[in-house]
N, C-alpha and C positions, 0 to 999 in steps of 0.2 A: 395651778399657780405654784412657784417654786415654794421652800419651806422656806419660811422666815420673811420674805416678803407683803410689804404693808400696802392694800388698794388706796389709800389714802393718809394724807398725815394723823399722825396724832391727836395735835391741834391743828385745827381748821382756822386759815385765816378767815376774816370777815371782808367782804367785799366793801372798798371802800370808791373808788372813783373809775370813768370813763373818761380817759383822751380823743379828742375829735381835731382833725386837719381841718383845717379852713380859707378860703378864699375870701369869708364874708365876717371878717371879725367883728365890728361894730354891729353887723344886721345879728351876727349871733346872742352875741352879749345881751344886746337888746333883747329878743324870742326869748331867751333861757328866764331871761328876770320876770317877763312879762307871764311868760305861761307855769313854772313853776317856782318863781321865789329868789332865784339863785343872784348871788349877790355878787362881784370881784373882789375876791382879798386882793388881789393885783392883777393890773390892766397896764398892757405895753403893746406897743406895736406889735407885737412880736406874739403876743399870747396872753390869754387871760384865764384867771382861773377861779374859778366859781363854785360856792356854797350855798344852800340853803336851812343848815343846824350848826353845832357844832363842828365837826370836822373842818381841817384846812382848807380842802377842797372836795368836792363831788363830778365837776363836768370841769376839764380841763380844755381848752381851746389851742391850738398851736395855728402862728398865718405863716407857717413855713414857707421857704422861699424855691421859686421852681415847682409849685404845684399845679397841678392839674386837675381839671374839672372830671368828676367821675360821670361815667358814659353809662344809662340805661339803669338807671338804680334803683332798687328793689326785685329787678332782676339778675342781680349777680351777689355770689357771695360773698362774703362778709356781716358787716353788724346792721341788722334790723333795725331794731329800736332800742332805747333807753326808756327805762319805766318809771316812774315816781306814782307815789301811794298817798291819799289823804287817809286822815284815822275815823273819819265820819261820811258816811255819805250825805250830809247837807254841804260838810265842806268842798265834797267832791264836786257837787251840782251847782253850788254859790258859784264854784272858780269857773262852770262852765259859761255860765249866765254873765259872769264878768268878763269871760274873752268875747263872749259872743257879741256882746253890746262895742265891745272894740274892734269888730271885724272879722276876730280871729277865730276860726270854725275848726274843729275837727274830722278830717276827711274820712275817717272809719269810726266806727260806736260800735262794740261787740259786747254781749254779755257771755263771758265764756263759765259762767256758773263760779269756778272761785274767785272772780272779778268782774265788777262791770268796769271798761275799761272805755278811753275815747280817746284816739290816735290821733295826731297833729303833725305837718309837716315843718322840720325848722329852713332856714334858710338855703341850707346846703340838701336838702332834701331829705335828712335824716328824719326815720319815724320817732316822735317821743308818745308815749302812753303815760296816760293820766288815767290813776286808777282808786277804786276803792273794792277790801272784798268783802267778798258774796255774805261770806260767814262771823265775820266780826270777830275769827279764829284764824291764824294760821295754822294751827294745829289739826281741824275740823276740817280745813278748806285744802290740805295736801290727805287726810285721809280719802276725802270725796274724790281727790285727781286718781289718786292709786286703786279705790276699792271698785268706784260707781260704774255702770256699765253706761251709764248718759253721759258722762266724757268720753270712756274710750269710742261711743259710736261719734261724737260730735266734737272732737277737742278744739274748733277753733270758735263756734259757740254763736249766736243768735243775736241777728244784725237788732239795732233799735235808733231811733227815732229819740236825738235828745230833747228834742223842745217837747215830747211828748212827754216823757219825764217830767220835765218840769212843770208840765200839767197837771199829772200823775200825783204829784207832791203837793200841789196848791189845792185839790179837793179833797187831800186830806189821807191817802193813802201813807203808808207804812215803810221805809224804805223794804222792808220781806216780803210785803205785799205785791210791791213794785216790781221787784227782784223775780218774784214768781213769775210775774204776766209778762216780764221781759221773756224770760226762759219760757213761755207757753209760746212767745212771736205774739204777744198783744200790739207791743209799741213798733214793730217793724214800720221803714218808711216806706214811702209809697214807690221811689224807684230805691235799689241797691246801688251800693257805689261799684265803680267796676272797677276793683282793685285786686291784683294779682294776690289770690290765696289758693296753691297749689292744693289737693288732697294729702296728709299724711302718709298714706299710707294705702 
């Protein structure tokens, strides 16, 4: 590395929003409110833009003109998902049990050990994760990514079964309790979904 050259700033900005394209501005607006919170400080023809705390926005929408439907998606590169975090795992499971009762399922459930996490499609196809973690630490939960030898062998992490959770929970176990027998594959479902998760590595 040259002398005097910085890998990084100084100060680090903080991540504050994702812009998304869209064809489906109302079906989106909709999804976003409905599965994590997110509210319009402003809605136009044209784009809307959405929070769920403070901040002016977090998930920005644009119905740009001249767009086009993207072709084969989650197959090409570009953006995955979008992630949002409850601070409890009751809150994480209530919010399950409340989309579910409306229809709205998620198409992947992984416990990847720093997170149990439950993936949803929005309108345009985009994946959003709904998550709570593992450790009730981030600080705990990025040691475990970097130290532990059970993620580097498994980092995409152990399919489960949410309505078993919510069983799990109703006779009394522990969200660590839970959390363990997820990562043993107690809750796995009876078929896997068949969703394109290449190998890392």
């Amino acid at each position: 590395m040259p002398s005097g050259r910085r890998p990084r700033p100084v100060v680090r900005p903080v991540f504050h929003h994702t812009t998304l394209a869209t064809l489906k501005l109302d079906e989106m607006v909709d999804f976003y409110e409905k599965v994590a919170g997110l509210e319009p400080v402003y809605y136009s023809p044209g784009g809307a833009w959405l929070t769920n705390d403070a901040a002016n926005h977090r998930i920005a929408l644009l119905a740009l003109p001249g767009l086009k439907a993207p072709e084969d998606k989650g197959h090409t590169a570009g953006l995955h998902h979008t992630a949002f975090e409850y601070a409890s795992f009751d809150q994480w499971l209530d919010n399950y049990i409340r989309l579910r009762d409306e229809g709205i399922v998620p198409f992947l459930n992984l416990d990847h050990g720093m997170t149990m996490s439950m993936y949803y499609q929005d309108p345009e196809g985009n994946g959003v994760e709904i998550q709570v973690d593992g450790f009730g630490d981030w600080a705990a939960g990025k040691e475990w990514m970097w130290a532990s030898q059970e993620f580097g062998d498994n980092p995409i992490g152990v399919h489960f079964d949410p309505d078993r959770i919510v069983e799990a929970r109703a006779s009394g176990l522990t969200f660590q309790e839970i959390h363990r027998r997820a990562r043993d594959a107690e809750y796995e479902p009876a078929v896997k979904p068949d969703v394109f998760l290449p190998e890392l590595w």
